[in-house]
N, CA, C and O atoms as a Maestro MAE file, in Angstrom:
{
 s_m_m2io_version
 :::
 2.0.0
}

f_m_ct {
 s_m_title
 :::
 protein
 m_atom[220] {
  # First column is atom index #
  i_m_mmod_type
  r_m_x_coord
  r_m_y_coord
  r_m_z_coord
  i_m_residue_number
  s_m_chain_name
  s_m_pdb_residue_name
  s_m_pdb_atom_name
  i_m_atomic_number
  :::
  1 25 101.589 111.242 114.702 1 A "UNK " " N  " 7
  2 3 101.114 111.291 113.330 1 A "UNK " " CA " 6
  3 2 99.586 111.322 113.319 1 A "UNK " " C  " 6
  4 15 98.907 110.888 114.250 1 A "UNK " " O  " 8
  5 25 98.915 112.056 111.808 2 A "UNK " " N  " 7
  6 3 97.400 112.214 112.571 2 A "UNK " " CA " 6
  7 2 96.955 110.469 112.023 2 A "UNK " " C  " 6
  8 15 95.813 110.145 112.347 2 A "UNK " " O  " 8
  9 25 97.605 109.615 111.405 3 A "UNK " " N  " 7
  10 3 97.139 108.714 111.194 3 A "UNK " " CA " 6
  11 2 97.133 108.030 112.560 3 A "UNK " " C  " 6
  12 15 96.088 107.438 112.831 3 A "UNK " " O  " 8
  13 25 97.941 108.007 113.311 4 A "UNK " " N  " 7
  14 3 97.684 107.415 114.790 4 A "UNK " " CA " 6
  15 2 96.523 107.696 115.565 4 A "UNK " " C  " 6
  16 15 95.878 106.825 116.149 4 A "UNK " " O  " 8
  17 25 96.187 109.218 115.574 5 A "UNK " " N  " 7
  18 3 94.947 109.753 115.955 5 A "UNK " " CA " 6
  19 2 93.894 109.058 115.715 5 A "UNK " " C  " 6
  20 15 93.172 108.454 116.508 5 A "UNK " " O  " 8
  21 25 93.790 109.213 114.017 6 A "UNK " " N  " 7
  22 3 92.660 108.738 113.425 6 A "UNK " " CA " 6
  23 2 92.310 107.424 113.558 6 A "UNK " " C  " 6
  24 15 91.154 107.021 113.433 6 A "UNK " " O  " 8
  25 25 93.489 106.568 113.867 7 A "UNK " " N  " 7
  26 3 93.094 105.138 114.000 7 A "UNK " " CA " 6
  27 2 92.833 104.835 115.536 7 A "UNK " " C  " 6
  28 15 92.420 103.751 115.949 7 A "UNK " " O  " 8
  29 25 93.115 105.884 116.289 8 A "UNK " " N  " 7
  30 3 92.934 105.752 117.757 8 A "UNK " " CA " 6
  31 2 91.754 106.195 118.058 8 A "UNK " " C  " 6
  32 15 91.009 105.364 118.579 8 A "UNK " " O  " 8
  33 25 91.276 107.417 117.871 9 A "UNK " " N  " 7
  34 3 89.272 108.000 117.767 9 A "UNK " " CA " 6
  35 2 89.592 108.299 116.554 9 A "UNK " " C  " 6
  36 15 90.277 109.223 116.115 9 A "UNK " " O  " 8
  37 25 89.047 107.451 116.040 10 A "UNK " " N  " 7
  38 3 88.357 108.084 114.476 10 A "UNK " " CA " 6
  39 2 87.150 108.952 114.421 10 A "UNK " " C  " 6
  40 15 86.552 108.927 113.345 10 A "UNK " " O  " 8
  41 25 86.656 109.734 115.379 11 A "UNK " " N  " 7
  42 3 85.726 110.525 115.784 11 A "UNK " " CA " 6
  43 2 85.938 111.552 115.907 11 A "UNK " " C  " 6
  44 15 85.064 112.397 116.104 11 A "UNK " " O  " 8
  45 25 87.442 111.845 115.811 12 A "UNK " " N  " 7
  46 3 88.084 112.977 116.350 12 A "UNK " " CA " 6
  47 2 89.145 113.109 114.855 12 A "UNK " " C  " 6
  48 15 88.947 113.947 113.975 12 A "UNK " " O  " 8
  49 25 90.084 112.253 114.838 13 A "UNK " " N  " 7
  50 3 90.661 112.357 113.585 13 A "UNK " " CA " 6
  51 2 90.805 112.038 112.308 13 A "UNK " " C  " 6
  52 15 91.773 112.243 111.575 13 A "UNK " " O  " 8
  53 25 89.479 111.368 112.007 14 A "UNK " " N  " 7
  54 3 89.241 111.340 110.548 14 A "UNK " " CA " 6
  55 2 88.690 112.602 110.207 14 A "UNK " " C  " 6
  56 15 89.532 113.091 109.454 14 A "UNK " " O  " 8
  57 25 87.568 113.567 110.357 15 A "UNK " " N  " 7
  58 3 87.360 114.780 110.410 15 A "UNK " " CA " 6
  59 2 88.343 115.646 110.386 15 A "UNK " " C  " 6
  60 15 88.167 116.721 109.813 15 A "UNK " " O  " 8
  61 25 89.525 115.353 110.983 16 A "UNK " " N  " 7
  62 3 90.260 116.194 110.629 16 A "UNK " " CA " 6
  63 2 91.443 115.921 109.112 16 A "UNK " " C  " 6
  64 15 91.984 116.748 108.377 16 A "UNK " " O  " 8
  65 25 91.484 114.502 109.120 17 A "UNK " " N  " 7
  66 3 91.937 114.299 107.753 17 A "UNK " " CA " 6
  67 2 90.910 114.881 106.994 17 A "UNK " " C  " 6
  68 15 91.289 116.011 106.687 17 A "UNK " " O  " 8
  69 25 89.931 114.681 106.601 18 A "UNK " " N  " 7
  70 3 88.859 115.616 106.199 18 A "UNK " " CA " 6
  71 2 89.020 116.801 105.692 18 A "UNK " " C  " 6
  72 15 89.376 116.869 104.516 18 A "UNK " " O  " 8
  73 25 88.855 117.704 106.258 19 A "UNK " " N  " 7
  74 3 89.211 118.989 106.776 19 A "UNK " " CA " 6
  75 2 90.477 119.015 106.166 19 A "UNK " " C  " 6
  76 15 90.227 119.292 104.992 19 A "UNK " " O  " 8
  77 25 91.842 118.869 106.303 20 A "UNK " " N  " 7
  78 3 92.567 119.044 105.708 20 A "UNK " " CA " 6
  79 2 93.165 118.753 103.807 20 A "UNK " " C  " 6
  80 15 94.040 119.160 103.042 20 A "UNK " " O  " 8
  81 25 92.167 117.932 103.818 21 A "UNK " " N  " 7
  82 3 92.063 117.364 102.626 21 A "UNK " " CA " 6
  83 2 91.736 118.291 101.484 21 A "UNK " " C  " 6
  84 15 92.127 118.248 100.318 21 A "UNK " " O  " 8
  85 25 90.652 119.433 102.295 22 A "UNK " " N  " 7
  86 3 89.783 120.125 101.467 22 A "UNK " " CA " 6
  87 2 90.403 121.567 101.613 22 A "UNK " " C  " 6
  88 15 89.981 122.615 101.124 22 A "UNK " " O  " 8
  89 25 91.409 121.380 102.334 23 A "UNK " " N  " 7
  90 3 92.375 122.271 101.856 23 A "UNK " " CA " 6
  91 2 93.416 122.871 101.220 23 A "UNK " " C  " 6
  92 15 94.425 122.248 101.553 23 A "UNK " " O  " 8
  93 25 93.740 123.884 100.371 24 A "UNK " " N  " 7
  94 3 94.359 124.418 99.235 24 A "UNK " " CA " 6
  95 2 95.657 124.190 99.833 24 A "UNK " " C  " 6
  96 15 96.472 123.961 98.939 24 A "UNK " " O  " 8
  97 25 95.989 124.172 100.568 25 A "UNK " " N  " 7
  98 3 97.505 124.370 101.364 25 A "UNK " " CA " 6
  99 2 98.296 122.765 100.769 25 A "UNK " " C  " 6
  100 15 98.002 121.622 101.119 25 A "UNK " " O  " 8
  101 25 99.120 123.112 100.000 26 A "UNK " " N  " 7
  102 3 99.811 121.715 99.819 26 A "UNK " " CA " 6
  103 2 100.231 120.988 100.688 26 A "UNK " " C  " 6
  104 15 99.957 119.788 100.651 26 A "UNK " " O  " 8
  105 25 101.116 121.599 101.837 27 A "UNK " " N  " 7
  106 3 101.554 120.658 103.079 27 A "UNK " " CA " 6
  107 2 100.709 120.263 103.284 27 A "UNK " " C  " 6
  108 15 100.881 119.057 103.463 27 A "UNK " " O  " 8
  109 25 99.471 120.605 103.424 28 A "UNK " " N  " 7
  110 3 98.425 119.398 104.167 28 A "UNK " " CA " 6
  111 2 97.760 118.439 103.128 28 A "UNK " " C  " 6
  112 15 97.088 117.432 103.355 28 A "UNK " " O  " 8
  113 25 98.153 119.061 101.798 29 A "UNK " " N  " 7
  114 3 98.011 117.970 100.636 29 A "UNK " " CA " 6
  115 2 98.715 116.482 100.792 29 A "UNK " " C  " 6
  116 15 98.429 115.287 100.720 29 A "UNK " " O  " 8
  117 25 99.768 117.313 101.039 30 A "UNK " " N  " 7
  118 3 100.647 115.687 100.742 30 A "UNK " " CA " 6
  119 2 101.170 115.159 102.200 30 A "UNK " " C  " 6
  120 15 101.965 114.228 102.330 30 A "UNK " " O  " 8
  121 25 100.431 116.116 103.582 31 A "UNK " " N  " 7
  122 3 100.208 114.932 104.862 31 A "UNK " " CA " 6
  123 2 99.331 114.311 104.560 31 A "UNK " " C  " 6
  124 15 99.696 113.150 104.742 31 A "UNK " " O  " 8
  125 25 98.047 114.313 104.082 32 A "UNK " " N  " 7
  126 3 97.137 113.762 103.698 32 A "UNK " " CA " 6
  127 2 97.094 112.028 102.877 32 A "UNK " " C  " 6
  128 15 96.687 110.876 103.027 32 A "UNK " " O  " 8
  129 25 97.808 112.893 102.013 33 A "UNK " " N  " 7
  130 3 98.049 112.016 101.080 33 A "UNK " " CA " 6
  131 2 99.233 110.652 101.555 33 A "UNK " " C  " 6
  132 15 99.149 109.497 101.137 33 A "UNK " " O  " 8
  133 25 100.295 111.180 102.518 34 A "UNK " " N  " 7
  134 3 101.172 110.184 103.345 34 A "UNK " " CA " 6
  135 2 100.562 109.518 104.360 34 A "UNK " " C  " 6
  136 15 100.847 108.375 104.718 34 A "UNK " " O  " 8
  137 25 99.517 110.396 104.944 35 A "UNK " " N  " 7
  138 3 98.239 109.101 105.683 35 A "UNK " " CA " 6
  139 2 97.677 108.522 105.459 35 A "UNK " " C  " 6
  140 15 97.253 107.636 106.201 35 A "UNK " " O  " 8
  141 25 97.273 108.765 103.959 36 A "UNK " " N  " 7
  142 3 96.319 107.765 103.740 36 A "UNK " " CA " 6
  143 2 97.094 106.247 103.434 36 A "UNK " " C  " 6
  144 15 96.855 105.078 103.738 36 A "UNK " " O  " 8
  145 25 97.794 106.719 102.923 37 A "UNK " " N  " 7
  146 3 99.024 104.913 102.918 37 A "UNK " " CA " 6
  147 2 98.905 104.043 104.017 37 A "UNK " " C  " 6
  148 15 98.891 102.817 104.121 37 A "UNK " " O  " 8
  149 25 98.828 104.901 104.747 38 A "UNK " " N  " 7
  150 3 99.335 103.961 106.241 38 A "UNK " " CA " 6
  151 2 98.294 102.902 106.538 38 A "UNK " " C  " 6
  152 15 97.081 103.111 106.569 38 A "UNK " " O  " 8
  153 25 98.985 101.571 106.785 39 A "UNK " " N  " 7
  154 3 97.709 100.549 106.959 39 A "UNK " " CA " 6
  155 2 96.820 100.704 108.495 39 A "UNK " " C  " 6
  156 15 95.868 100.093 108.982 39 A "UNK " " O  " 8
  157 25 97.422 101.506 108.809 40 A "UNK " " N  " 7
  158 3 96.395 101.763 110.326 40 A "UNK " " CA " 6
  159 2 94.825 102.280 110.064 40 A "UNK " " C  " 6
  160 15 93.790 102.197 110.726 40 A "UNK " " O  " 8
  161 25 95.144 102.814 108.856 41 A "UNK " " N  " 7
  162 3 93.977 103.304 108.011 41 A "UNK " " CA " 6
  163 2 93.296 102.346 107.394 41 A "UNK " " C  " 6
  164 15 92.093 102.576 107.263 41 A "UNK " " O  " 8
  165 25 93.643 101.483 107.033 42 A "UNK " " N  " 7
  166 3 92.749 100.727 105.993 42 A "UNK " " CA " 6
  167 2 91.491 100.098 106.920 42 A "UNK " " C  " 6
  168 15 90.512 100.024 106.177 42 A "UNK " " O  " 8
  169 25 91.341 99.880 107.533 43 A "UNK " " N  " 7
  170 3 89.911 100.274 108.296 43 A "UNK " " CA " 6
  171 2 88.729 101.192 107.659 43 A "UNK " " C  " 6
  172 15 87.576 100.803 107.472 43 A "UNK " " O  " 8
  173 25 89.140 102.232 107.421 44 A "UNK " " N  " 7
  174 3 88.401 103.763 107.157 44 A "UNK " " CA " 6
  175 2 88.438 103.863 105.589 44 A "UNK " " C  " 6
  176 15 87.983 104.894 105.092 44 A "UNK " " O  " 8
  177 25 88.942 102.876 104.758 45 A "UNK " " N  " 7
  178 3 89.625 103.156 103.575 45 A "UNK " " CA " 6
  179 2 88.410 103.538 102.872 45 A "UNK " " C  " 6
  180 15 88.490 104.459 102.060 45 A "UNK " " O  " 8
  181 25 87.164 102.890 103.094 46 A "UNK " " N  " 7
  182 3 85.577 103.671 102.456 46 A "UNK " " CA " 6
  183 2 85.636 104.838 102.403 46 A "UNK " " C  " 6
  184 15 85.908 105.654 101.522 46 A "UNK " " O  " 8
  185 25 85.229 104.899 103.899 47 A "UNK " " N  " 7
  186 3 85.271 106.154 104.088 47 A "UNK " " CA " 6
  187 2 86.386 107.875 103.664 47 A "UNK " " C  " 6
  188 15 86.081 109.064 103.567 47 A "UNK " " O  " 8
  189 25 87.469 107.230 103.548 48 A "UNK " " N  " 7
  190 3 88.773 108.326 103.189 48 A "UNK " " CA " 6
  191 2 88.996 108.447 101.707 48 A "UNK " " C  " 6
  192 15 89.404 109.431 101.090 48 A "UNK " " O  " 8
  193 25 88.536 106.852 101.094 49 A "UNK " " N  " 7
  194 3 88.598 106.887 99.637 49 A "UNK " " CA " 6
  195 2 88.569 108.598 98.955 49 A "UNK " " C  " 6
  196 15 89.441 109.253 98.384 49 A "UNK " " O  " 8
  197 25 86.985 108.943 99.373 50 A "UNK " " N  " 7
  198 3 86.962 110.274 98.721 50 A "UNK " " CA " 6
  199 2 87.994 111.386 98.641 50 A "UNK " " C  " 6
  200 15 88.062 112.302 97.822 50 A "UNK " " O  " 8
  201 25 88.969 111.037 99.915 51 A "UNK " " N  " 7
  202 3 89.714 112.511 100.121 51 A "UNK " " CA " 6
  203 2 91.468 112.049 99.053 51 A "UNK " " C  " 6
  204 15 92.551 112.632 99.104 51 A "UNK " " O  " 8
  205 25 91.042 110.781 98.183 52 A "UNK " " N  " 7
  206 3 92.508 110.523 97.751 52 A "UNK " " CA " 6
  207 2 92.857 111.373 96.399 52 A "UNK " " C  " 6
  208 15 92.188 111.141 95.392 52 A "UNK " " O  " 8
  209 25 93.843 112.304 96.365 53 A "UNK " " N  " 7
  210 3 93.834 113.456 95.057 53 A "UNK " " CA " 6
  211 2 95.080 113.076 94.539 53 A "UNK " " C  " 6
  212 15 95.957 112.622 95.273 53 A "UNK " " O  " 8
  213 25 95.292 113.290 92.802 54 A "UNK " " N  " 7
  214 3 96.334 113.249 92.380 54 A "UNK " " CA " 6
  215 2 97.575 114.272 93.151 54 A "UNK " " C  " 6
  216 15 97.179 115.388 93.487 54 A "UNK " " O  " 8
  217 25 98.850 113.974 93.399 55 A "UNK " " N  " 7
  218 3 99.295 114.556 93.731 55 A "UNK " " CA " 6
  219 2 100.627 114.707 92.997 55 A "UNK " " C  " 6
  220 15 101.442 115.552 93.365 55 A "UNK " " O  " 8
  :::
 }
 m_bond[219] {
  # First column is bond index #
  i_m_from
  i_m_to
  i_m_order
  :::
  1 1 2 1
  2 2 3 1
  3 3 4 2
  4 3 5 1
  5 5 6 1
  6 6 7 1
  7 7 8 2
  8 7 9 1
  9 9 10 1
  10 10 11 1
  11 11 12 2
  12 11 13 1
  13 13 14 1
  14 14 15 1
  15 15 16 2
  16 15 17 1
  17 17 18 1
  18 18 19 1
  19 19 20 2
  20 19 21 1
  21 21 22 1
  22 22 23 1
  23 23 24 2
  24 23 25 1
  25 25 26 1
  26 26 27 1
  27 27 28 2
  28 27 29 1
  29 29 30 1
  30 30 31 1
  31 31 32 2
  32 31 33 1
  33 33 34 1
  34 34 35 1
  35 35 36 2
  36 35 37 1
  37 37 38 1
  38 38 39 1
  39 39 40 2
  40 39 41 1
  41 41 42 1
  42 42 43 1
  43 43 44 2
  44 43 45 1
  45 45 46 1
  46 46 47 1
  47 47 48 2
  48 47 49 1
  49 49 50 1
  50 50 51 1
  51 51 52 2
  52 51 53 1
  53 53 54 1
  54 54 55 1
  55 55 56 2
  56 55 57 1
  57 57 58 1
  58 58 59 1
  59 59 60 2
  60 59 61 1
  61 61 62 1
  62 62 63 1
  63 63 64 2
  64 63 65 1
  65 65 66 1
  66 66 67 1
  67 67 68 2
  68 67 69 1
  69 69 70 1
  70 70 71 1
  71 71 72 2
  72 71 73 1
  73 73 74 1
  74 74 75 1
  75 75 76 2
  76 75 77 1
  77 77 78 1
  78 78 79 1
  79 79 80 2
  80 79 81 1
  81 81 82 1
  82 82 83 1
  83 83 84 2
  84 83 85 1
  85 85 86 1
  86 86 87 1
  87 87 88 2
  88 87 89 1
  89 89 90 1
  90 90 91 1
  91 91 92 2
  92 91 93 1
  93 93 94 1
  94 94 95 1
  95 95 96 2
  96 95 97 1
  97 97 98 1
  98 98 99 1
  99 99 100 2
  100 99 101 1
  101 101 102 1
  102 102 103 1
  103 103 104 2
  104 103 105 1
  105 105 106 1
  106 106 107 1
  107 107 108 2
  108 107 109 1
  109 109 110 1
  110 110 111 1
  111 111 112 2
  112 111 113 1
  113 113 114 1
  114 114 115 1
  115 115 116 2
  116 115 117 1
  117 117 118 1
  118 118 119 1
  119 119 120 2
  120 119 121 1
  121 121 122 1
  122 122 123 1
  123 123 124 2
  124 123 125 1
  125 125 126 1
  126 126 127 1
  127 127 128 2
  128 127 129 1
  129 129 130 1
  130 130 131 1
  131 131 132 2
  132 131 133 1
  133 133 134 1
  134 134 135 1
  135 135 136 2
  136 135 137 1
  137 137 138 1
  138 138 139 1
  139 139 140 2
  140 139 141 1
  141 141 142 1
  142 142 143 1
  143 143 144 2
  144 143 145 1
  145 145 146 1
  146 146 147 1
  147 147 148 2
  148 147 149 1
  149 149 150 1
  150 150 151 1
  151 151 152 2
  152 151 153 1
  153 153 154 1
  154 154 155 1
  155 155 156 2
  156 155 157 1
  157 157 158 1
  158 158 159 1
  159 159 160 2
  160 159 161 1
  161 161 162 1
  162 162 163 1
  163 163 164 2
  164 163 165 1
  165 165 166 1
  166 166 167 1
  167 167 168 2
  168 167 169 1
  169 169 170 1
  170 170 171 1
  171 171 172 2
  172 171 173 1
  173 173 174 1
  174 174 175 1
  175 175 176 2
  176 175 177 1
  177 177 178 1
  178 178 179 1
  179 179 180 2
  180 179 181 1
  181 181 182 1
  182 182 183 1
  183 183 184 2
  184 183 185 1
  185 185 186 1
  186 186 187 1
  187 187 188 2
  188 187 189 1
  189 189 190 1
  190 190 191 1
  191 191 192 2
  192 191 193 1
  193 193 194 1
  194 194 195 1
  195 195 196 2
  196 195 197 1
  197 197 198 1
  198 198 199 1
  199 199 200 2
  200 199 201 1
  201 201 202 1
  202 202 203 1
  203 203 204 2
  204 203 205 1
  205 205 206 1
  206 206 207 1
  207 207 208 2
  208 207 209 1
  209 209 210 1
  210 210 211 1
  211 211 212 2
  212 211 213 1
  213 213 214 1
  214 214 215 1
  215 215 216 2
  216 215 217 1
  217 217 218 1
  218 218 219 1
  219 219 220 2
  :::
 }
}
């Protein structure tokens, strides 16, 4: 999961939550949006805040 990534190098996979975030493609809307839940994240939650969209 990329939330595993991201909580493993967040150097590597928060950028890519990122990145996907700011993309039109719904599947990566609502992976996005199912990662950001995950408490492995709440670490980063500043930082990811921005990428949270109605969905």
């Amino acid at each position: 999961a990329i939330s595993v990534v991201a909580a493993a190098d967040p150097e590597a996979g928060l950028p890519l939550l990122e990145r996907l975030a700011a993309s039109d493609d719904t599947d990566a809307a609502w992976l996005v949006r199912e990662n950001l839940a995950k408490a492995r994240l709440k670490p980063f939650a500043e930082r990811l805040g921005a990428l949270r969209r109605p969905g």
